[in-house]
N, C-alpha and C positions, 0 to 999 in steps of 0.2 A: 504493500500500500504506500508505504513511504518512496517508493521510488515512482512511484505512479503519479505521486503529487511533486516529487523531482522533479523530473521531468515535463510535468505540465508548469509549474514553475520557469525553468529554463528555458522553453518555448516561448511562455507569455511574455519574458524577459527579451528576449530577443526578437518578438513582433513590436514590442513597446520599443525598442530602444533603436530598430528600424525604421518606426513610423515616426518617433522623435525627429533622426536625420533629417529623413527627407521632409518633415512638417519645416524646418528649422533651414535645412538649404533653400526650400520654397519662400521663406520668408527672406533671407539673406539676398534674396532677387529682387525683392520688390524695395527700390528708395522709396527715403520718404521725401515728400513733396516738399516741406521745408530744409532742407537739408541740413537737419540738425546730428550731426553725432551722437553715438552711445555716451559717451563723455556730456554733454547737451544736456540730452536728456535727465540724466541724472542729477548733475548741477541744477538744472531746474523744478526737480521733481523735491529736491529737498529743502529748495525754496521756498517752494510750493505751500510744504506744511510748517515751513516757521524752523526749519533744521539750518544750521551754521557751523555745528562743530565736526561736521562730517565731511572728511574730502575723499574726492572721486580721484582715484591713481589708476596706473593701468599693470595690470601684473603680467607676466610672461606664462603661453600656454596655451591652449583650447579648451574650452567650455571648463576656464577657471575663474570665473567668476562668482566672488562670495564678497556677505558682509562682515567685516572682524570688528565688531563690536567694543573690542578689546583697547586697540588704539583708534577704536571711530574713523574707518576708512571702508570706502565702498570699492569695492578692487575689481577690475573689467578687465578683461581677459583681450588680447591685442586686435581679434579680431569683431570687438564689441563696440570699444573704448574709443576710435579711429574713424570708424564706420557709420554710414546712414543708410541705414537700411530698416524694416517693420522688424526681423530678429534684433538687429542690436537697441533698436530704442525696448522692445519687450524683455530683454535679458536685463538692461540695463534699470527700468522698472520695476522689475521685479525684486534687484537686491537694492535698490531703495525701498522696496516697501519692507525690507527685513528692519533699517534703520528706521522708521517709521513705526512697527512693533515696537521695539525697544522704547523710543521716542514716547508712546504713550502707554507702556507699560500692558502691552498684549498678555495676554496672562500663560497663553501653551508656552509663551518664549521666555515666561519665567520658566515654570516647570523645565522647559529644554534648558536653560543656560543654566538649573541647578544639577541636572544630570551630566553637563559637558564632565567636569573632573571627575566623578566617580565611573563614570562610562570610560573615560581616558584609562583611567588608571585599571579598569575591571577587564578592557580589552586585551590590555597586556599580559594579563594572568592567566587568561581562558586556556589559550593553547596548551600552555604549561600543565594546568588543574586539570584541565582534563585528560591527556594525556595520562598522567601520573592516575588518574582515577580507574581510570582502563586496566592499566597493568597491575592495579592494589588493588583489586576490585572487591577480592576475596580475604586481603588484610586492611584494607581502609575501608570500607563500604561505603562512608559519608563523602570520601573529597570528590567522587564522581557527582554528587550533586550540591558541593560547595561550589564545580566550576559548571553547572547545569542553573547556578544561583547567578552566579557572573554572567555568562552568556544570555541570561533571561533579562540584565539589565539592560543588554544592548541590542536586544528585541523592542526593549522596552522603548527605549528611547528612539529607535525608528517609526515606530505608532505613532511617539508624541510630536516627530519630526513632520507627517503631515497635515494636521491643521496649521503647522507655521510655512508649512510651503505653496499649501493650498489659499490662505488667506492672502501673502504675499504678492500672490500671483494675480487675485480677486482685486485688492488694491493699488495693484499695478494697471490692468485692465481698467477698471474705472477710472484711473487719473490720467493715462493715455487719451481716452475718449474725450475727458471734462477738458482738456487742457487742449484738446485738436491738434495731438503731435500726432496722431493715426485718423485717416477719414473712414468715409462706411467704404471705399473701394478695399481698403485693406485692415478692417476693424476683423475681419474673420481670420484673415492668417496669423493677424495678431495674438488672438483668442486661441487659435489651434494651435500653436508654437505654446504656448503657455500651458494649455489643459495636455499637451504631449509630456510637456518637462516635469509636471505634476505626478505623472501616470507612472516617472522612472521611479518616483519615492516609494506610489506603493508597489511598485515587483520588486525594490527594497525591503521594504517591510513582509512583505508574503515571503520571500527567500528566509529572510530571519527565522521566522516563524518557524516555516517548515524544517529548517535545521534545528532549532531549538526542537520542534516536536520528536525529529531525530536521535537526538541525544536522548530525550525522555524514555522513547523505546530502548533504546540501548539499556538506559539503568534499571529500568522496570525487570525486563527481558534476562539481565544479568541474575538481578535481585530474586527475581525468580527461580 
């Protein structure tokens, strides 16, 4: 059964992360009419909501764009940052709407930013705990589901990861439209670039899962 749901897993993963692409090359085609940059965008968007301590850099890489919260910088990836096109002003909206959570004290991006360090540190251990669980399994019985305890946090915390990617994206989408950097010729690819790059969190989250559920059998099945 467990491989049954693997692999439809894997599958799903790989039609999401296909149709992502090509939603996302589709978009990279179409400029926008005012030709504002991903960089644009963004400086404007955090305008927008009354933001200043936030700057827009551009980081080295492909689809490495994230918000670090940490030293408040919205970081666009080379082919974002530079660029006008309906993908780079929607990428670039999107992780201003993460500084925007923050900004108003979203409540999942609490929840998420109090799991970043225990998730940090829990990911480190797993391989190890569990491992060592496996081979003690029959002199430790417990550590196989000390590292089934750790790995569930970081199940955990892919759950909690999409309402804050899902929303971001929501308020990315709205301020695009209110603010006329996207018209209705290309309010849809906008829209579908976005609901694509949402869709990769959860066959995140369902992958989690289904390994987490994997391990479960393992210790059960041993236990038994």
């Amino acid at each position: 059964m467990y491989w049954i749901m693997f692999i439809g897993v894997a599958v799903l993963s790989y039609i999401v992360q296909y149709s992502f692409q090509k939603k996302f090359t589709k978009a990279s085609q179409t400029p926008l009419l005012n030709g504002m940059s991903g960089r644009d965008v963004a400086v404007r968007m955090l305008s927008d909501h009354g933001i200043h301590d936030v700057k827009v850099i551009s980081t080295e890489g492909q689809l490495t764009d994230h918000f670090n919260p940490t030293d408040k910088t919205v970081n666009l990836s080379e082919a974002v940052y530079a660029q006008s096109h309906v993908a780079a002003a929607a990428v670039a909206a999107h992780e201003c709407g993460h500084a925007v959570q923050h900004a108003t004290g979203y409540f999942p991006v609490k929840v998420r930013s109090a799991l970043v360090p225990v998730v940090s540190f829990s990911s480190k251990l797993v391989p190890i705990v569990l491992l060592a669980g496996m081979l003690l399994i029959n002199v430790f019985p417990s550590l196989i589901w000390v590292g089934i305890g750790l790995f569930a946090l970081t199940t955990l915390f892919t759950f909690v990861t999409l309402p804050v990617e899902i929303d971001a994206s929501r308020r990315a989408l709205a301020w695009l439209e209110r603010a006329d950097i996207i018209d209705p010729s290309n309010e849809e690819e906008a829209r579908e670039a976005l609901r694509a790059a949402a869709y990769t969190y959860v066959v995140s989250a369902l992958s989690s899962l289904a390994t987490l559920i994997y391990y479960l059998s393992i210790a059960s099945g041993r236990r038994n």
